[in-house]
C-alpha positions in Angstrom: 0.0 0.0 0.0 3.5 2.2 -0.3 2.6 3.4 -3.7 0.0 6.3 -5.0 -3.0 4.6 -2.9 -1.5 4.9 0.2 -2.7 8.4 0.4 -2.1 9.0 4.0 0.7 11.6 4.5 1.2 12.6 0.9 2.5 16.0 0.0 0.8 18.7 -2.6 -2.6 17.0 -3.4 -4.4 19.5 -1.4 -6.6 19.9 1.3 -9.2 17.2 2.7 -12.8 18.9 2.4 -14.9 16.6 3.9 -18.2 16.4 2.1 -22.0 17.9 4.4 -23.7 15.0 5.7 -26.8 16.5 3.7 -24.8 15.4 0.3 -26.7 12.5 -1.5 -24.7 8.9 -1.4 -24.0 8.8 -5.3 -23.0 12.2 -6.9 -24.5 11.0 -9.7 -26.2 8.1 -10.7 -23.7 6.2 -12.8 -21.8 5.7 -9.2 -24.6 3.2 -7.8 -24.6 1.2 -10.7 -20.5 0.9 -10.5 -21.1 -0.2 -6.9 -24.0 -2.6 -7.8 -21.5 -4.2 -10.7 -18.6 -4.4 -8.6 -20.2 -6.0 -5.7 -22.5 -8.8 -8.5 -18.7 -9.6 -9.7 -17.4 -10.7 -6.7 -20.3 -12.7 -5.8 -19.1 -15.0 -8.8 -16.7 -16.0 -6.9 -13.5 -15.6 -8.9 -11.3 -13.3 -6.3 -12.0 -11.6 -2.4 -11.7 -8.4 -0.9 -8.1 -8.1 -0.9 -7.3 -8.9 -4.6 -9.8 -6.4 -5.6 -8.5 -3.6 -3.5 -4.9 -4.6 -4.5 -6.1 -4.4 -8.3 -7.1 -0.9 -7.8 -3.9 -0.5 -6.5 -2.1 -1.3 -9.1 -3.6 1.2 -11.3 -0.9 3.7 -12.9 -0.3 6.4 -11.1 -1.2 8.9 -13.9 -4.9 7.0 -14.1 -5.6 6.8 -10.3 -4.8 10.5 -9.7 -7.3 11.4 -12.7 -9.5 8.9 -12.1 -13.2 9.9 -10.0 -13.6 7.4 -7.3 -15.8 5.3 -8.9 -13.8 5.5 -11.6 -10.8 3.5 -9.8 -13.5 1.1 -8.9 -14.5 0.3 -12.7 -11.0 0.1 -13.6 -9.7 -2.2 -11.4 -13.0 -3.9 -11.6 -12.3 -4.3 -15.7 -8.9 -5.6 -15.1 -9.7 -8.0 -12.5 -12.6 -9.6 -14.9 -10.4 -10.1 -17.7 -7.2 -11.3 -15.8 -9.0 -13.8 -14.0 -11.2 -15.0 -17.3 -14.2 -13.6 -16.4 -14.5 -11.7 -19.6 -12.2 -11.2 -22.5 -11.0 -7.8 -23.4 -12.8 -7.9 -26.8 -16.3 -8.4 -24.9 -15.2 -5.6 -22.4 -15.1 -3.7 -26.0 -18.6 -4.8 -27.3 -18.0 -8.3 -28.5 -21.1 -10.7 -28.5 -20.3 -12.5 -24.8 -18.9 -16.2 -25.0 -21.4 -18.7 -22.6 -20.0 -19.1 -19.1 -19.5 -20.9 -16.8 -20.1 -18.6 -14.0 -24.2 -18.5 -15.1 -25.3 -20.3 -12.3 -23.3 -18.3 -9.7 -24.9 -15.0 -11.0 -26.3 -13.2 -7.9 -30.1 -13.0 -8.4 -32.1 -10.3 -7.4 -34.0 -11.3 -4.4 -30.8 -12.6 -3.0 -28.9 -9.2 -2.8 -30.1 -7.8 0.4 -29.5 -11.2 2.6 -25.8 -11.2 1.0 -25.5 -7.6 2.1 -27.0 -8.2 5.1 -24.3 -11.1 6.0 -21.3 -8.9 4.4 -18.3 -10.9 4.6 -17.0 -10.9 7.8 -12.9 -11.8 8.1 -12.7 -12.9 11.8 -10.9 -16.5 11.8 -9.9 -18.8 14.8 -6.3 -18.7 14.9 -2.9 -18.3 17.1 -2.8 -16.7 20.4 -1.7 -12.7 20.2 1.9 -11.9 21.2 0.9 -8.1 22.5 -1.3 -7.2 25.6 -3.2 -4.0 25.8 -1.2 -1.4 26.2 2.2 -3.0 25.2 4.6 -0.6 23.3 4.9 -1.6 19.4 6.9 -1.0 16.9 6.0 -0.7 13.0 7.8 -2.3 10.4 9.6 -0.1 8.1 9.5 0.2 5.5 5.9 -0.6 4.9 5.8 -3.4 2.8 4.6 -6.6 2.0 7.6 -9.0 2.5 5.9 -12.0 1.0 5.4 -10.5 -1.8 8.0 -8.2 -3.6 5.9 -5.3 -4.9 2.4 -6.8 -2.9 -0.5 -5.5 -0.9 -0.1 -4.6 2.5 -2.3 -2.8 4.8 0.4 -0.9 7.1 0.1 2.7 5.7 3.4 4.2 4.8 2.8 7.0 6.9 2.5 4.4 10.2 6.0 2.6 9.3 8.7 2.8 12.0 6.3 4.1 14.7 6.6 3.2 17.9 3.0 3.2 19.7 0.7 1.4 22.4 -1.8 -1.6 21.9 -5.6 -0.2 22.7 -7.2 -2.9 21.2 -7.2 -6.8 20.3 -9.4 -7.9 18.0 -9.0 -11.9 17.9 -7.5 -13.3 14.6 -8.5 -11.9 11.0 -7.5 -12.6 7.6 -3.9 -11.3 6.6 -4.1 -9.2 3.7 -0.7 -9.9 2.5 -1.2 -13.3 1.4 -5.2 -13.0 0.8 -4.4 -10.8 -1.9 -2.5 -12.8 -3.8 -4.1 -16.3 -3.4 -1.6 -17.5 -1.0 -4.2 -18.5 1.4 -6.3 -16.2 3.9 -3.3 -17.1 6.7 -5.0 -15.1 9.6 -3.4 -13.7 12.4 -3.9 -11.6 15.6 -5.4 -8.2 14.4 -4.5 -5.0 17.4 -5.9 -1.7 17.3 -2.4 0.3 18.1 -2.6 4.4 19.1 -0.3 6.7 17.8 0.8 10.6 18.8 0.1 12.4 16.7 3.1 14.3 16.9 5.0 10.7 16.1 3.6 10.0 13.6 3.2 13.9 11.4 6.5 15.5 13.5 3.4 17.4 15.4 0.5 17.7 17.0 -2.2 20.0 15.3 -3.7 19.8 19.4 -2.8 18.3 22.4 -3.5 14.9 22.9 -4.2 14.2 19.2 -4.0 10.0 18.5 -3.9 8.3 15.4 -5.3 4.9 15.8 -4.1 2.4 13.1 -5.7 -1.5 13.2 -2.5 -3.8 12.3 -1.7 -7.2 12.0 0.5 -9.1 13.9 3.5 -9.1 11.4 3.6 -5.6 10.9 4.5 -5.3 14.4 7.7 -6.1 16.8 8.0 -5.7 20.7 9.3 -2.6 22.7 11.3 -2.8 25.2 
């Protein structure tokens, strides 16, 4: 997550302007059908959670800074469809549609609301934690995914080499860095860890400002 999605921390793209609470959930209309599309893809089946962020991810840098949101989310969604043989690139183009396989996995209608109701939780049983509420941590740095040269990770850039305090344990979840590229879900102990602010951003903006980051256990190495 060390490249141009891992937004956190970045110089010269502005200021955050956080939207009214009064603004409607799709800007325009186009962006609820994205959504609907994306999440009728995944239920065939063909990748999880973590391959499709990291396939947004690994958009060029030049199309995910002038990409819209939803934008990134087609994108990644087109490449993921045709890299996995969902669809070919000529039938992304118009192309009369090859039968499938996938017919009888297609996510009917009356289904969608119990699927979305059940979401897809990533809780797992798994090994005992090594950290204790509030234990001192430290973040590995750089932030990357060391199974994987180049791979998804979800320790922010901005959080490597940090040194910060266990708030919360979470039991065992699904590790990213091997989810996302089919290596197996391979969960481990998932900790809510506090940061200063002034750690992490070289100040505080106001005292007693805390970033709280949630990090797996391999991310993370003992304080002494």
């Amino acid at each position: 997550m060390s490249r141009v999605h891992d937004m956190g921390g970045r110089f010269g793209d502005g200021p955050v302007v956080p939207g009214s609470e009064d603004d409607p959930v799709f800007a325009q209309e186009w962006h609820a059908r994205a959504l609907a599309l994306t999440l009728a893809a995944g239920a065939l089946g063909q990748w999880n959670l973590d391959v499709s962020r990291y396939a947004r991810e690994c958009l060029s840098p030049s199309d995910y800074m002038a990409f819209s949101y939803y934008e990134k989310w087609l994108a990644g969604l087109a490449d993921l469809l045709v890299m996995r043989g969902v669809v070919t690139r000529a039938e992304l183009a118009g192309a009369a549609p090859a039968d499938s396989t996938l017919t009888d996995r297609r996510l009917k209608p009356e289904a969608v609301a119990g699927v979305l109701a059940r979401g897809g939780p990533a809780s797992r049983d798994g090994a005992a934690p090594r950290f204790a509420k509030g234990d001192r941590v430290r973040t590995r740095h750089p932030a990357r995914n060391v199974m994987v040269d180049g791979g998804h990770t979800r320790l922010p850039g901005y959080a490597a080499g940090l040194v910060g305090t266990v708030e919360l344990l979470h039991g065992c979840h699904v590790f990213p860095d091997a989810n996302a590229h089919d290596q197996g879900e391979q969960p481990e102990p998932l900790y809510t860890v506090v940061f200063e602010a002034a750690e992490v951003w070289g100040r505080a903006e106001a005292p007693g400002d805390t970033v709280s980051c949630d990090l797996w256990q391999s991310y993370l190495e003992p304080v002494a």
